[in-house]
C-alpha positions in Angstrom: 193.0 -6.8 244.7 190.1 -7.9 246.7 186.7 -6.0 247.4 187.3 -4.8 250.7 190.9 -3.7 249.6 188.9 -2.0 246.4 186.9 -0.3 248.5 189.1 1.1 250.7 190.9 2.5 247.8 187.6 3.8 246.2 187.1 5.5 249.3 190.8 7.1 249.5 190.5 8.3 245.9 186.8 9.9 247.0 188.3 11.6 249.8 191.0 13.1 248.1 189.1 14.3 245.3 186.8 16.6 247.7 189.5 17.5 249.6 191.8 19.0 246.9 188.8 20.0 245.1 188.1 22.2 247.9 191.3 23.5 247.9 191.9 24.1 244.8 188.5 25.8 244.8 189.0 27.9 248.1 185.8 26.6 249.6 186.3 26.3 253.7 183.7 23.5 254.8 181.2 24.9 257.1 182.0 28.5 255.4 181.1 28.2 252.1 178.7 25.8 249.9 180.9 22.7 249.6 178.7 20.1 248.4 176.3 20.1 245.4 173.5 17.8 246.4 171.3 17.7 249.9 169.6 14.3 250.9 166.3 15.3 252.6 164.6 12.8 254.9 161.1 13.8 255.6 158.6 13.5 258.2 160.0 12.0 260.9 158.0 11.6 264.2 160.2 12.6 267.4 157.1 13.0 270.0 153.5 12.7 270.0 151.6 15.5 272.3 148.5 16.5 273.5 147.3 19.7 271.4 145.2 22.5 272.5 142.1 20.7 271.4 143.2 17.3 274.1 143.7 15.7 270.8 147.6 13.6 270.6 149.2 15.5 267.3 152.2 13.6 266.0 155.5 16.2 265.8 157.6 15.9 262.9 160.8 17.0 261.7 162.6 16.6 258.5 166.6 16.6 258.2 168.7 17.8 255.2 172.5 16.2 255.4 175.2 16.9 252.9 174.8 14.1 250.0 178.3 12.7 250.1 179.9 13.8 253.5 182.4 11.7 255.1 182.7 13.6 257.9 182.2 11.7 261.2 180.3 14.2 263.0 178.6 17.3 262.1 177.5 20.5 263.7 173.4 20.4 264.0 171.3 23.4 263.0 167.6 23.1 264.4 165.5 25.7 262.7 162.0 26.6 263.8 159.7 28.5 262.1 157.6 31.5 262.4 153.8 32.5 261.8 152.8 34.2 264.9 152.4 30.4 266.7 149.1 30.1 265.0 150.0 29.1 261.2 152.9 27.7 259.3 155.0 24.7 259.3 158.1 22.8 258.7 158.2 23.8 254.8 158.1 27.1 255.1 160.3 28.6 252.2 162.4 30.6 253.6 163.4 28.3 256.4 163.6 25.5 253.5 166.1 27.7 251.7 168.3 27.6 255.5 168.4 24.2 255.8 169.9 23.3 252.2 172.2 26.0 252.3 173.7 25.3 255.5 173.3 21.3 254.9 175.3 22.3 251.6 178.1 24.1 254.0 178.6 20.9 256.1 175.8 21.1 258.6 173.2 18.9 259.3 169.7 20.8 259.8 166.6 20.2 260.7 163.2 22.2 260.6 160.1 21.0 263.2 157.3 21.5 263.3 155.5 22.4 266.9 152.2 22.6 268.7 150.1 25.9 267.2 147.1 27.5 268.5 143.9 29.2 267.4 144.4 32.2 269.3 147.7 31.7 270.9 147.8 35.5 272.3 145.2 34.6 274.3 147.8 32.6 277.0 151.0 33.5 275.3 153.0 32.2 278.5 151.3 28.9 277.7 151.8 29.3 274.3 155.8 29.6 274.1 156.0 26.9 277.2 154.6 24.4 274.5 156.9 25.6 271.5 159.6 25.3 273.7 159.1 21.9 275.2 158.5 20.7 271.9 161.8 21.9 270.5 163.3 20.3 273.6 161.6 17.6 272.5 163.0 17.4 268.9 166.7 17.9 270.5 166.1 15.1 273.1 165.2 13.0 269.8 168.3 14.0 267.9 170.8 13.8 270.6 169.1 10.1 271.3 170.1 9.5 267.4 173.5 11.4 267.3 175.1 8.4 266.3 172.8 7.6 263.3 173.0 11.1 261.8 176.8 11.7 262.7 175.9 14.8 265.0 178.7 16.6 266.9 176.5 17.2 270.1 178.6 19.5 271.6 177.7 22.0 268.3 174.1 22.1 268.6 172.7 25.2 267.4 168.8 26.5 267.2 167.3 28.9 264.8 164.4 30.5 263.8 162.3 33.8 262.2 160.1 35.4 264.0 157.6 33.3 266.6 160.2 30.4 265.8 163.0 33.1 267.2 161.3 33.7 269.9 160.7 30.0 270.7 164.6 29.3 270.1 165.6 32.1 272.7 163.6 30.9 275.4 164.8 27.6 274.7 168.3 28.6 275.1 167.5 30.3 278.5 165.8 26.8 279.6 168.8 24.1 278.3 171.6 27.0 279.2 170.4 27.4 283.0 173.3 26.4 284.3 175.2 24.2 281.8 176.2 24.7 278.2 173.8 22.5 276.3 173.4 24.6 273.2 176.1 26.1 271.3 174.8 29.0 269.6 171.7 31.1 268.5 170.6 32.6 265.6 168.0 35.5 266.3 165.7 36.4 263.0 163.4 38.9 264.0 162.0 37.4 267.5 162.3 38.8 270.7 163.2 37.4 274.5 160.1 39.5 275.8 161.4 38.5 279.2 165.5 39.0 279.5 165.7 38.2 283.9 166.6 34.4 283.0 169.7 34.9 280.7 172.9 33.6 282.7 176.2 33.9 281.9 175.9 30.1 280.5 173.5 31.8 277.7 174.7 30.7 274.0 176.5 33.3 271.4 173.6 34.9 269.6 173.4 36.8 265.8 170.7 38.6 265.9 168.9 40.1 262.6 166.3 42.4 262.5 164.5 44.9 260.5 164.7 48.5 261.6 161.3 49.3 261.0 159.7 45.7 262.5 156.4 46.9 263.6 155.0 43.1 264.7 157.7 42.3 266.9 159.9 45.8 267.6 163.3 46.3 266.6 163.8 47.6 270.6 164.1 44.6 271.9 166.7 43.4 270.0 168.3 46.1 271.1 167.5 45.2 274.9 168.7 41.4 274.0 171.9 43.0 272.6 172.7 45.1 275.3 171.9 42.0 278.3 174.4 39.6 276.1 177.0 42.8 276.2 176.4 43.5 280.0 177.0 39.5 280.7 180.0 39.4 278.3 178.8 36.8 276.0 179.7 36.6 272.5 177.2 38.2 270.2 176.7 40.5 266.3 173.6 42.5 265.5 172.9 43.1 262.3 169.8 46.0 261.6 168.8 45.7 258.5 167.7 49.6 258.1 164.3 50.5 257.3 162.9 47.2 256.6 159.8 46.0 258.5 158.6 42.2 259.6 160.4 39.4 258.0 162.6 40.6 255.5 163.4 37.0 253.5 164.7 38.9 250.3 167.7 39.4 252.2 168.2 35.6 252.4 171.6 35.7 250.8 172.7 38.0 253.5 171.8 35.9 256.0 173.1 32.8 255.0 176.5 34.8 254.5 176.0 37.0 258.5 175.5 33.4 260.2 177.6 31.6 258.2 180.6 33.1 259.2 179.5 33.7 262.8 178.8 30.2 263.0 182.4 29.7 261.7 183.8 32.2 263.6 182.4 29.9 266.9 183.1 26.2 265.9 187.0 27.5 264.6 
């Protein structure tokens, strides 16, 4: 046998190992954690912007993939983070513990950083123009690179807690306009203070929220739910009763809500 004949072989006998191992397991890829190990390439440019200060800041981005998938193209999962778009960053924990579990299910995700401010309250509207056009940005830079990561761009999806939520709504309602560019939403405790631009092209959204959210009010993901409803686009709220800003204990939860709405979607 030569080595390309090997190889192929290798590769057959590989294959078939996950595949029956997943069977006889039960695990459903993109349900349920399927792979053991998450390769994690950090700190990768996609844009360099003018911050508030009129110095350029390098953006960076780091992406988890499943170690060992074969799979020729993967959903994406772009998750932003939160800290009131004046602190925080790509490592935060909780967003960290997103990325491998959904790179474990057969995504490929990515957490970016963005442009922050000192006093962003001061020109919010400025504010969430800038996080948006920087996740736009970071999605220009990974749909340039589909081929390299093996991302299914038709199954691009953009996530977030908090200030990172509310950066990944508005950047639905800016790609979603008029065509379908992103496929879905998830909604951790943010808020689309301004509902008017929602269309009909507007992604399926999960939104999760604390009952008792006193930083960014449970009320309006009530408002978001009931605009989704009214324009007939696929959604699932999930309150989680009496618990405030930020609720990462329930991480588990989440993981398990989005998972299979994510599923649910892409099936």
């Amino acid at each position: 046998m030569n080595k390309k004949n090997f190889l192929s072989a290798l590769l057959i006998i590989f294959i078939t190992v996950v595949f029956y191992g997943c069977k006889k397991s039960g695990k459903v890829m993109l349900l349920d954690s399927i792979f053991n190990r998450v390769e994690i390439e950090n700190d990768v440019v996609y844009a360099t912007v003018e911050n508030e200060e009129g110095k350029e800041e390098p953006l960076k981005l780091d992406i988890y993939q499943p170690l060992g998938d074969l799979s020729s193209t993967r959903p994406l999962i772009v998750w932003i983070h939160g800290g009131g778009f004046k602190e925080g960053n790509k490592k935060n924990k909780g967003i960290v513990q997103l990325c491998k579990a959904f790179a474990k299910r057969g995504y490929i995700a990515v957490s970016i950083n963005y442009r922050l401010r000192k006093t962003p309250m001061i020109d919010i509207g400025s504010t969430i123009e800038d996080s948006v056009a920087d996740t736009i940005s970071a999605l220009n830079y990974l749909r340039n690179n589909a081929s390299k990561y093996r991302i299914n761009t038709s199954q691009i999806i953009i996530g977030g807690s908090s200030a990172g939520s509310v950066t990944a709504l508005y950047t639905a309602c800016k790609e979603n306009q008029s065509t379908s560019k992103i496929f879905a939403v998830v909604n951790l405790w943010g808020a689309l203070y301004d509902s008017s631009n929602i269309t009909s092209h507007f992604p399926p959204t999960i939104i999760i929220h604390g009952t008792n959210d006193y930083i960014v009010p449970y009320q309006y993901s009530i408002e978001l739910q009931d605009k989704l409803k009214k324009l007939g686009i696929t959604y699932e709220l999930h309150p989680i009763e009496d618990e405030g800003h930020a609720p990462w204990k329930y991480t588990d939860e989440i993981i398990n809500w989005v998972s299979h709405f994510l599923f649910n979607l892409i099936d």
